[in-house]
N, C-alpha and C positions, 0 to 999 in steps of 0.2 A: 983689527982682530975682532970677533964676532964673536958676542958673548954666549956662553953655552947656558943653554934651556936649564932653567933649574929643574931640579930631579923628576919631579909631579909631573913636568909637563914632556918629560920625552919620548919617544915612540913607544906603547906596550907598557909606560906607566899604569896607565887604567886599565888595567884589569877585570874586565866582567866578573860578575860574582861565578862560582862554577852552576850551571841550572841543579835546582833541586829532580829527585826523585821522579814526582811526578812529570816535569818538566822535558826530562831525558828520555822515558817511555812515551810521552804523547810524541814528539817529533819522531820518533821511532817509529811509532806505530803510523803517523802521514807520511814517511817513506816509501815503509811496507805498499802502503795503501794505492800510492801513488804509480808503485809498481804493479798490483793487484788491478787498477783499472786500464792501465796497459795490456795486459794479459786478458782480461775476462772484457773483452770488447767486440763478443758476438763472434770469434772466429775460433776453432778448437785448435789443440795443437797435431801439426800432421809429422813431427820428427823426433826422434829420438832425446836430442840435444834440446826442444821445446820440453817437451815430456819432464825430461829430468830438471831444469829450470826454475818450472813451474811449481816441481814435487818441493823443491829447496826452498822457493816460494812462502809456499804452504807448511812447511817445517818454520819457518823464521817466524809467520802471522801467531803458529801456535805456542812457540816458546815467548813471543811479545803478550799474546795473550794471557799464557801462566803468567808472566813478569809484571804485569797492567793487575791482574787480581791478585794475588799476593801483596800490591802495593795496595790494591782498595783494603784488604785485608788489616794492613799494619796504619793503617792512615784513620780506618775505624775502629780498629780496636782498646784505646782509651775510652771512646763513647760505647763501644760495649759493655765493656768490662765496669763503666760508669754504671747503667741500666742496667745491666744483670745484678747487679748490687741492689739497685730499686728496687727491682724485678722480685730480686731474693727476700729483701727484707719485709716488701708490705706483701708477698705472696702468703706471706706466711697467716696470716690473718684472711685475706680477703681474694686466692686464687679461686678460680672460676667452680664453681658448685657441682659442673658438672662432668669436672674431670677426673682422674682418679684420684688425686689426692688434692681436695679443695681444701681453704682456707679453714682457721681455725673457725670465724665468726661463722663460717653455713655451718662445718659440724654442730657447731652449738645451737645453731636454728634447728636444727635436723632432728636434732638430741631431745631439744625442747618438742618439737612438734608431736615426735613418737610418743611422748609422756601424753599430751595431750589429744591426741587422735582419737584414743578407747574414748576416753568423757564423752568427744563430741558424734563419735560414732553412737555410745548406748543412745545420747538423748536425739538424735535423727532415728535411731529406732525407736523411739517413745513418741517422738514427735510424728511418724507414720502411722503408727497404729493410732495415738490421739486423733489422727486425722483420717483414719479409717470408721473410725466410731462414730466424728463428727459426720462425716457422710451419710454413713449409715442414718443418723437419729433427723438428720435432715432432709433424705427421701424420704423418711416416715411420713416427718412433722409436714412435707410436701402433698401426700399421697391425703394426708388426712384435712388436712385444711380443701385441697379440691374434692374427698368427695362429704362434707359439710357444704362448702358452694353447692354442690351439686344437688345437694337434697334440701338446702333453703329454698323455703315457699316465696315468691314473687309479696304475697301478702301477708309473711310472717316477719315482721321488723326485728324481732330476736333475734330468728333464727339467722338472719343475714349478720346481724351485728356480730355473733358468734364465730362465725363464718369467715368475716371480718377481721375477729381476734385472732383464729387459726393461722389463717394466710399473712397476716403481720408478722405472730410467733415464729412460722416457718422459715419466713425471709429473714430473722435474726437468727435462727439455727444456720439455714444457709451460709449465713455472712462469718458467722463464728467458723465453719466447715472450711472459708475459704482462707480465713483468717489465719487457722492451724495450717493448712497445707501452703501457705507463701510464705510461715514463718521457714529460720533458718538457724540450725544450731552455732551458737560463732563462742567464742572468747572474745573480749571490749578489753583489753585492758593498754591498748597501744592506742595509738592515732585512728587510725583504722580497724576496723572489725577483721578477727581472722576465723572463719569458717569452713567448711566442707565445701568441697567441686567436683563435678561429674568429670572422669578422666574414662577413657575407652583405650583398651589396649587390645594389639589383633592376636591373637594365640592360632597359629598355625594348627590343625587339625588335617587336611587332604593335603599332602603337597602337587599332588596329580592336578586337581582342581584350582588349585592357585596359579600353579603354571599356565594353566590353558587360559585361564582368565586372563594374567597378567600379559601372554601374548597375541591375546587379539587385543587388550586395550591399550599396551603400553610396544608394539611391534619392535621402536626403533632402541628403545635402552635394551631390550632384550638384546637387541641383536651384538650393539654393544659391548654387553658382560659377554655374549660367547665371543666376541673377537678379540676382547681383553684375555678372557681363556687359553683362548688359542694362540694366541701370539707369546704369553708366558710359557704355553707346554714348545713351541718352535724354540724359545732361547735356552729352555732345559732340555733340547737334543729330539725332540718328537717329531717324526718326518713322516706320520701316518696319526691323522686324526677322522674319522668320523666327518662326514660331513664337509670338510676341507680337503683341499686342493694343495699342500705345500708346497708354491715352487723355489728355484734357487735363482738367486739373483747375484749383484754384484754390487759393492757399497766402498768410497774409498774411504 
């Protein structure tokens, strides 16, 4: 008599684990696939019974598709929900300056800065006109030291020495002139010096003139925005635009 297999070992003991989630939709979806390059192999369908197929096809790819993201969905959303927490908590201090609701730490740069702006704007206006003056008193001190060269005698040693003192004089007015105007109003009280900077901003005045400008020099983004226009006034029902052509087509 032939002893019977202990339990472990007989047929359909071992059990594969059942495949997880992921597992089930990816062989699914290289089913699909499988089927997919069967069909799209260069040759259209010419029957009915293709047609309809095909369409079932194309229904099964997009419901594996919901069922594939849904799964990325729930497979990331621990690490989401992890980072949004990051997200949330050091946002609160330190989100980007130039969004609409930035961090606590820029408001308070922001805050500080505006307190200090007036200071450093009076003294850039003090420090222009100090350097308007210094100009001034330095083309003088220029003007008058050349015409003393000018009217020193060859054979009056004085009058050259004079001359000499002028045109020295001038070059330290000068130096001082150049000295006020490279100066720069700042606050020192950080790492770094924080001062004033030239910013240019464009303030629209002609919009006629802008446009024509911008489309001889900028032709292809122009054209761009008006096809971005257009194709927004087609999906809100616009079937007569200016300029356009709408025609009708077919999309499945």
């Amino acid at each position: 008599m032939v002893n019977a297999l202990p339990e472990t070992h007989q047929i359909g003991a071992n059990n594969p684990p059942e495949p997880t989630i992921r597992e089930a939709i990816v062989t699914h979806i290289a089913d699909l696939m499988v089927e997919a390059f069967a069909w799209a192999d260069g040759q259209v369908v010419e029957t009915q019974a293709q047609a309809d197929e095909a369409s079932r096809l194309i229904d099964d790819l997009r419901k594996a598709a919901k069922a594939a993201d849904e799964a990325r969905v729930a497979e990331k959303k621990p690490l989401d929900d992890a980072v949004a927490e990051i997200q949330g908590f050091w946002n609160e201090y330190v989100a980007d300056p130039k969004t609409k609701n930035p961090g606590r730490i820029w408001k308070a740069i922001d805050a500080l800065k505006a307190c200090v702006k007036p200071f450093l704007d009076r003294l850039e206006a003090e420090r222009q006109e100090a350097a308007r003056k210094a100009r001034e008193e330095a083309e003088a001190a220029a003007r008058k030291a050349a015409e003393a060269a000018r009217a020193a005698q060859a054979s009056d040693l004085a009058s050259q020495e004079a001359a000499d003192e002028l045109i020295a004089a001038a070059e330290q007015v000068a130096a001082e002139a150049k000295r006020i105007e490279n100066s720069r109003a700042q606050a020192r009280g950080g790492e770094r010096a924080m001062g004033l900077r030239k910013i240019y901003v464009a303030v629209l005045q002609d919009r006629k003139a802008a446009l024509l400008h911008y489309v001889a020099v900028q032709p292809e983004a122009f054209v761009e925005l008006l096809q971005k226009l257009a194709d927004r006034d087609v999906r809100e029902g616009r079937r007569q635009i200016p300029g356009f052509i709408v025609e009708q087509g077919t999309a499945l």
